[in-house]
C-alpha positions as CSV (number, residue, x, y, z in Angstrom):
1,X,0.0,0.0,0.0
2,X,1.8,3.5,-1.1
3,X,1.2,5.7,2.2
4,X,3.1,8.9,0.2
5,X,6.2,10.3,1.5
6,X,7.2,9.7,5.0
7,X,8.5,12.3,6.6
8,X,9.6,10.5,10.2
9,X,9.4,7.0,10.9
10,X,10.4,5.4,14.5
11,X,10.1,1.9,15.5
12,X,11.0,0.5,19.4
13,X,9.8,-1.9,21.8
14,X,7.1,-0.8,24.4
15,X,8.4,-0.3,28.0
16,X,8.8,-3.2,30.2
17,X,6.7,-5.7,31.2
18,X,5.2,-5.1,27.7
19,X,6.8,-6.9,24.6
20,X,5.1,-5.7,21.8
21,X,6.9,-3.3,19.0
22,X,5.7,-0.7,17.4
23,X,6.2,1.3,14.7
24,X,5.4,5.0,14.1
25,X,5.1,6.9,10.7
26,X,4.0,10.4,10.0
27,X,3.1,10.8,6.2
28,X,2.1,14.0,4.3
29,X,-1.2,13.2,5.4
30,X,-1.7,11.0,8.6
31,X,0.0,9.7,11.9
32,X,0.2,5.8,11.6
33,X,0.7,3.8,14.5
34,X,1.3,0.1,14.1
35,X,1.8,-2.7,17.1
36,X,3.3,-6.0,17.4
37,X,1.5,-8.4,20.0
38,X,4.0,-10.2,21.6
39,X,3.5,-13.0,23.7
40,X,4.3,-16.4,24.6
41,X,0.2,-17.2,25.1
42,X,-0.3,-20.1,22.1
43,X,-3.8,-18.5,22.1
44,X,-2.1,-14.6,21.1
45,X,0.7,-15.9,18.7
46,X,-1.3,-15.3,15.5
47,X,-3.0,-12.2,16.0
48,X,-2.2,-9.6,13.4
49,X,-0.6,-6.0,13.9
50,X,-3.2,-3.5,14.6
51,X,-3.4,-0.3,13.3
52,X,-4.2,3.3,14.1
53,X,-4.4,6.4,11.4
54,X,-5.3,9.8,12.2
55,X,-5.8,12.5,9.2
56,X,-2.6,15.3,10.6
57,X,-6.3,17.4,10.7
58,X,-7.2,15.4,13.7
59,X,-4.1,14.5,15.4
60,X,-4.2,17.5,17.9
61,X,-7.7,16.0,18.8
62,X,-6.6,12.9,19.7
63,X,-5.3,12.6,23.1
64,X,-5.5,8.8,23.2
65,X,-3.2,8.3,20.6
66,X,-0.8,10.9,22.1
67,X,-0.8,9.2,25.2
68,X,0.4,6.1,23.8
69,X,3.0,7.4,21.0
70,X,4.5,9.7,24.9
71,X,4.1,6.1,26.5
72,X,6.1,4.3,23.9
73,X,8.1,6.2,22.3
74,X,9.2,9.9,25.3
75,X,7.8,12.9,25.1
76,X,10.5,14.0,23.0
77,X,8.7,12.2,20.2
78,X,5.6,13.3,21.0
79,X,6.8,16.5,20.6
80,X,8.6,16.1,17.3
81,X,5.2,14.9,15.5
82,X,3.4,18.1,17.1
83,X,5.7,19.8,15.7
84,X,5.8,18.0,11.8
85,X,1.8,18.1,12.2
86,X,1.8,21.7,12.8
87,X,4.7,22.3,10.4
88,X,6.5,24.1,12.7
89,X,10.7,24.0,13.2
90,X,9.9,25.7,17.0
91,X,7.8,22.7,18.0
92,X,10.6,20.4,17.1
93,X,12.6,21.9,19.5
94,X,13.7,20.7,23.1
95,X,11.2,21.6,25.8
96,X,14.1,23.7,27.6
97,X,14.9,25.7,24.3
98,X,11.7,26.6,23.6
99,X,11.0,27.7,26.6
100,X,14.3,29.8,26.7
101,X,13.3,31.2,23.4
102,X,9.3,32.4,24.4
103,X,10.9,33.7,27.7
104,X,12.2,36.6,25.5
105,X,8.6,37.1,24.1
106,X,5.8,40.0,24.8
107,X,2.9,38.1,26.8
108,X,0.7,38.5,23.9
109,X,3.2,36.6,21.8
110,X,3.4,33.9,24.5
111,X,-0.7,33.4,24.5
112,X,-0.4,33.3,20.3
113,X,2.6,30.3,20.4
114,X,0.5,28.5,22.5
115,X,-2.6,28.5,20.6
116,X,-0.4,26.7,18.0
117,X,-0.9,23.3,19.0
118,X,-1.3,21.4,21.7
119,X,2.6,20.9,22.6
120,X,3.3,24.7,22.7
121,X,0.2,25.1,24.6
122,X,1.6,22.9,27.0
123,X,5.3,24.7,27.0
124,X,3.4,28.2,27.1
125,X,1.6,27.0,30.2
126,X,4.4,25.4,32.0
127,X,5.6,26.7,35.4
128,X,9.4,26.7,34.0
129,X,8.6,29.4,31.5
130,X,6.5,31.6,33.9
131,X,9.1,31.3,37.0
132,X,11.7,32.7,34.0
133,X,8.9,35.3,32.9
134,X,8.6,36.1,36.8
135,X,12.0,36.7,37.1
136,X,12.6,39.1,34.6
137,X,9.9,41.4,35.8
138,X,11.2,41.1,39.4
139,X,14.8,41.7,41.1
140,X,14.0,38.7,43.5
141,X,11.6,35.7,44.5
142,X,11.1,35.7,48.4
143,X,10.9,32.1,49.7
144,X,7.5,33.3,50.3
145,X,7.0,33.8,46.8
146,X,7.9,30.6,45.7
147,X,6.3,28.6,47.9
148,X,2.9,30.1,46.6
149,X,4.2,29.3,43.4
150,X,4.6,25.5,44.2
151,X,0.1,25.3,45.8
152,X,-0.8,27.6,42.9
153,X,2.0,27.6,39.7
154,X,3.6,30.7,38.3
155,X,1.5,31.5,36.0
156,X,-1.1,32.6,38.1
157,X,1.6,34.3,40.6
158,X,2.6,36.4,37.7
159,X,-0.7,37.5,36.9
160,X,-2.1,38.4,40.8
161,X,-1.8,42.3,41.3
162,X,0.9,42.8,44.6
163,X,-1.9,44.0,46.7
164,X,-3.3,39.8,46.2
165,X,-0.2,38.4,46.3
166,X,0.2,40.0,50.2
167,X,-3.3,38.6,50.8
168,X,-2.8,35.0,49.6
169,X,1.1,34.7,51.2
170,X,0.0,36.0,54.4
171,X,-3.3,33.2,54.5
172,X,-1.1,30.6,53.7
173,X,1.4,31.6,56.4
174,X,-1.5,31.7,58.6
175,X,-2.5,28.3,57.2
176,X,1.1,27.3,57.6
177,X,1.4,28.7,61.6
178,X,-2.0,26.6,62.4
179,X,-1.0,23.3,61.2
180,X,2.2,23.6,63.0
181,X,0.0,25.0,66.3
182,X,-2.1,21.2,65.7
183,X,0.6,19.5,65.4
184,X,2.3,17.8,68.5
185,X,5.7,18.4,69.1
186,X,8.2,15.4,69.3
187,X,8.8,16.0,73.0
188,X,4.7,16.0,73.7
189,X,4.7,12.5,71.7
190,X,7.1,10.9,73.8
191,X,5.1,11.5,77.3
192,X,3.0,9.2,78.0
193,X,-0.5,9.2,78.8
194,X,-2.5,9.1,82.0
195,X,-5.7,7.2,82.6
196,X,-7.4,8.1,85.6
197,X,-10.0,5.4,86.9
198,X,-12.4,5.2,90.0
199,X,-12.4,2.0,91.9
200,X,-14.8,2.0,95.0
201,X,-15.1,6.0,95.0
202,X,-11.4,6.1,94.9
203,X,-9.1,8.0,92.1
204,X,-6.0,5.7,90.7
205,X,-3.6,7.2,88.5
Protein backbone atom coordinates (compact mmCIF):
# COMPACT_ATOMS: atom_id res chain seq x y z
CA UNK A 1 0.00 0.00 0.00
CA UNK A 2 1.78 3.53 -1.08
CA UNK A 3 1.21 5.68 2.17
CA UNK A 4 3.08 8.93 0.19
CA UNK A 5 6.22 10.28 1.48
CA UNK A 6 7.20 9.73 4.99
CA UNK A 7 8.49 12.27 6.55
CA UNK A 8 9.63 10.53 10.23
CA UNK A 9 9.36 6.96 10.93
CA UNK A 10 10.39 5.44 14.46
CA UNK A 11 10.08 1.89 15.46
CA UNK A 12 11.04 0.53 19.42
CA UNK A 13 9.76 -1.87 21.77
CA UNK A 14 7.09 -0.81 24.36
CA UNK A 15 8.44 -0.35 28.04
CA UNK A 16 8.83 -3.17 30.16
CA UNK A 17 6.70 -5.74 31.17
CA UNK A 18 5.24 -5.12 27.73
CA UNK A 19 6.83 -6.90 24.60
CA UNK A 20 5.06 -5.67 21.77
CA UNK A 21 6.92 -3.34 19.01
CA UNK A 22 5.75 -0.75 17.43
CA UNK A 23 6.16 1.27 14.66
CA UNK A 24 5.44 4.98 14.14
CA UNK A 25 5.13 6.93 10.73
CA UNK A 26 4.04 10.38 9.97
CA UNK A 27 3.09 10.81 6.18
CA UNK A 28 2.13 13.96 4.33
CA UNK A 29 -1.20 13.24 5.39
CA UNK A 30 -1.74 11.01 8.56
CA UNK A 31 -0.01 9.75 11.93
CA UNK A 32 0.20 5.85 11.57
CA UNK A 33 0.70 3.76 14.52
CA UNK A 34 1.32 0.06 14.08
CA UNK A 35 1.76 -2.69 17.14
CA UNK A 36 3.26 -6.00 17.38
CA UNK A 37 1.50 -8.36 20.03
CA UNK A 38 4.00 -10.22 21.56
CA UNK A 39 3.53 -13.01 23.69
CA UNK A 40 4.29 -16.40 24.61
CA UNK A 41 0.22 -17.16 25.09
CA UNK A 42 -0.34 -20.10 22.11
CA UNK A 43 -3.76 -18.50 22.10
CA UNK A 44 -2.06 -14.62 21.15
CA UNK A 45 0.69 -15.93 18.68
CA UNK A 46 -1.29 -15.29 15.50
CA UNK A 47 -2.99 -12.17 15.99
CA UNK A 48 -2.16 -9.62 13.39
CA UNK A 49 -0.58 -6.04 13.92
CA UNK A 50 -3.20 -3.49 14.58
CA UNK A 51 -3.38 -0.26 13.34
CA UNK A 52 -4.22 3.28 14.13
CA UNK A 53 -4.39 6.35 11.42
CA UNK A 54 -5.26 9.81 12.16
CA UNK A 55 -5.78 12.52 9.17
CA UNK A 56 -2.61 15.25 10.57
CA UNK A 57 -6.32 17.41 10.67
CA UNK A 58 -7.22 15.39 13.68
CA UNK A 59 -4.05 14.48 15.42
CA UNK A 60 -4.21 17.49 17.86
CA UNK A 61 -7.69 16.02 18.76
CA UNK A 62 -6.55 12.86 19.65
CA UNK A 63 -5.30 12.64 23.08
CA UNK A 64 -5.52 8.80 23.24
CA UNK A 65 -3.25 8.32 20.55
CA UNK A 66 -0.83 10.93 22.13
CA UNK A 67 -0.81 9.22 25.20
CA UNK A 68 0.35 6.14 23.80
CA UNK A 69 3.03 7.45 21.00
CA UNK A 70 4.46 9.66 24.87
CA UNK A 71 4.06 6.10 26.47
CA UNK A 72 6.08 4.28 23.89
CA UNK A 73 8.09 6.19 22.29
CA UNK A 74 9.16 9.87 25.33
CA UNK A 75 7.80 12.88 25.07
CA UNK A 76 10.52 14.01 22.97
CA UNK A 77 8.75 12.20 20.24
CA UNK A 78 5.63 13.34 20.97
CA UNK A 79 6.76 16.51 20.60
CA UNK A 80 8.56 16.09 17.35
CA UNK A 81 5.18 14.90 15.52
CA UNK A 82 3.40 18.08 17.05
CA UNK A 83 5.68 19.82 15.74
CA UNK A 84 5.82 18.04 11.77
CA UNK A 85 1.85 18.13 12.18
CA UNK A 86 1.80 21.71 12.84
CA UNK A 87 4.75 22.28 10.38
CA UNK A 88 6.55 24.06 12.74
CA UNK A 89 10.66 23.99 13.24
CA UNK A 90 9.94 25.70 16.97
CA UNK A 91 7.85 22.66 17.96
CA UNK A 92 10.65 20.37 17.06
CA UNK A 93 12.57 21.93 19.46
CA UNK A 94 13.72 20.67 23.07
CA UNK A 95 11.16 21.65 25.82
CA UNK A 96 14.09 23.68 27.57
CA UNK A 97 14.90 25.68 24.28
CA UNK A 98 11.66 26.55 23.58
CA UNK A 99 10.97 27.68 26.64
CA UNK A 100 14.31 29.80 26.71
CA UNK A 101 13.26 31.23 23.40
CA UNK A 102 9.31 32.40 24.41
CA UNK A 103 10.95 33.74 27.73
CA UNK A 104 12.17 36.59 25.51
CA UNK A 105 8.65 37.12 24.12
CA UNK A 106 5.76 39.95 24.84
CA UNK A 107 2.86 38.11 26.77
CA UNK A 108 0.69 38.49 23.88
CA UNK A 109 3.16 36.65 21.84
CA UNK A 110 3.37 33.91 24.47
CA UNK A 111 -0.66 33.42 24.54
CA UNK A 112 -0.39 33.32 20.29
CA UNK A 113 2.64 30.29 20.40
CA UNK A 114 0.50 28.53 22.45
CA UNK A 115 -2.63 28.53 20.55
CA UNK A 116 -0.38 26.72 17.97
CA UNK A 117 -0.92 23.35 18.99
CA UNK A 118 -1.25 21.45 21.70
CA UNK A 119 2.57 20.86 22.57
CA UNK A 120 3.27 24.66 22.75
CA UNK A 121 0.22 25.12 24.57
CA UNK A 122 1.61 22.91 27.02
CA UNK A 123 5.31 24.74 26.99
CA UNK A 124 3.37 28.16 27.14
CA UNK A 125 1.64 27.01 30.17
CA UNK A 126 4.43 25.40 31.95
CA UNK A 127 5.64 26.65 35.36
CA UNK A 128 9.40 26.67 34.05
CA UNK A 129 8.63 29.39 31.52
CA UNK A 130 6.54 31.62 33.91
CA UNK A 131 9.15 31.30 37.00
CA UNK A 132 11.67 32.74 33.95
CA UNK A 133 8.88 35.32 32.94
CA UNK A 134 8.55 36.15 36.81
CA UNK A 135 11.97 36.69 37.08
CA UNK A 136 12.58 39.09 34.64
CA UNK A 137 9.88 41.43 35.83
CA UNK A 138 11.16 41.14 39.39
CA UNK A 139 14.81 41.69 41.08
CA UNK A 140 14.05 38.65 43.47
CA UNK A 141 11.57 35.71 44.52
CA UNK A 142 11.07 35.67 48.43
CA UNK A 143 10.87 32.09 49.74
CA UNK A 144 7.50 33.31 50.27
CA UNK A 145 6.98 33.78 46.80
CA UNK A 146 7.92 30.56 45.67
CA UNK A 147 6.28 28.58 47.90
CA UNK A 148 2.91 30.12 46.57
CA UNK A 149 4.19 29.35 43.41
CA UNK A 150 4.62 25.51 44.21
CA UNK A 151 0.09 25.34 45.78
CA UNK A 152 -0.78 27.61 42.93
CA UNK A 153 1.97 27.61 39.70
CA UNK A 154 3.59 30.74 38.34
CA UNK A 155 1.46 31.48 36.02
CA UNK A 156 -1.12 32.56 38.15
CA UNK A 157 1.61 34.31 40.57
CA UNK A 158 2.63 36.40 37.71
CA UNK A 159 -0.68 37.51 36.95
CA UNK A 160 -2.05 38.41 40.77
CA UNK A 161 -1.84 42.27 41.33
CA UNK A 162 0.87 42.82 44.62
CA UNK A 163 -1.86 43.95 46.66
CA UNK A 164 -3.26 39.85 46.24
CA UNK A 165 -0.17 38.45 46.26
CA UNK A 166 0.16 40.01 50.17
CA UNK A 167 -3.33 38.55 50.80
CA UNK A 168 -2.84 35.01 49.55
CA UNK A 169 1.11 34.71 51.15
CA UNK A 170 -0.01 35.97 54.39
CA UNK A 171 -3.27 33.25 54.47
CA UNK A 172 -1.06 30.64 53.72
CA UNK A 173 1.43 31.62 56.39
CA UNK A 174 -1.53 31.69 58.57
CA UNK A 175 -2.52 28.31 57.24
CA UNK A 176 1.11 27.31 57.56
CA UNK A 177 1.43 28.74 61.62
CA UNK A 178 -2.01 26.59 62.36
CA UNK A 179 -0.95 23.29 61.24
CA UNK A 180 2.23 23.58 63.02
CA UNK A 181 0.03 24.96 66.27
CA UNK A 182 -2.14 21.16 65.73
CA UNK A 183 0.60 19.50 65.37
CA UNK A 184 2.26 17.81 68.45
CA UNK A 185 5.71 18.36 69.05
CA UNK A 186 8.17 15.35 69.34
CA UNK A 187 8.76 16.03 73.03
CA UNK A 188 4.65 16.00 73.73
CA UNK A 189 4.66 12.45 71.66
CA UNK A 190 7.14 10.86 73.81
CA UNK A 191 5.14 11.53 77.31
CA UNK A 192 3.00 9.21 78.02
CA UNK A 193 -0.46 9.24 78.77
CA UNK A 194 -2.48 9.05 82.03
CA UNK A 195 -5.72 7.23 82.56
CA UNK A 196 -7.44 8.07 85.58
CA UNK A 197 -10.01 5.39 86.89
CA UNK A 198 -12.40 5.23 89.98
CA UNK A 199 -12.39 1.99 91.94
CA UNK A 200 -14.77 1.99 95.02
CA UNK A 201 -15.10 5.97 95.04
CA UNK A 202 -11.36 6.09 94.94
CA UNK A 203 -9.09 7.98 92.09
CA UNK A 204 -6.01 5.73 90.72
CA UNK A 205 -3.64 7.18 88.48
Amino acid sequence: MNLGTILFEKTGQAPSPSKDFHQLLVTENQVILRTWRISIRKDQRYIPPSQRKVPLAEFDEDTLLQTDINRIFGEDTLRLVHGIVCKDWLARLPKDIVIHIASFLDLVDIARLGSVCRSLHKVCSSDELWEKIFLTHCDTITDETRALAQDVGWKKVFFTNKLQLRVQMRRRKERHSAELKRKPTPEEEKIPQTFVTQTNGNYVN
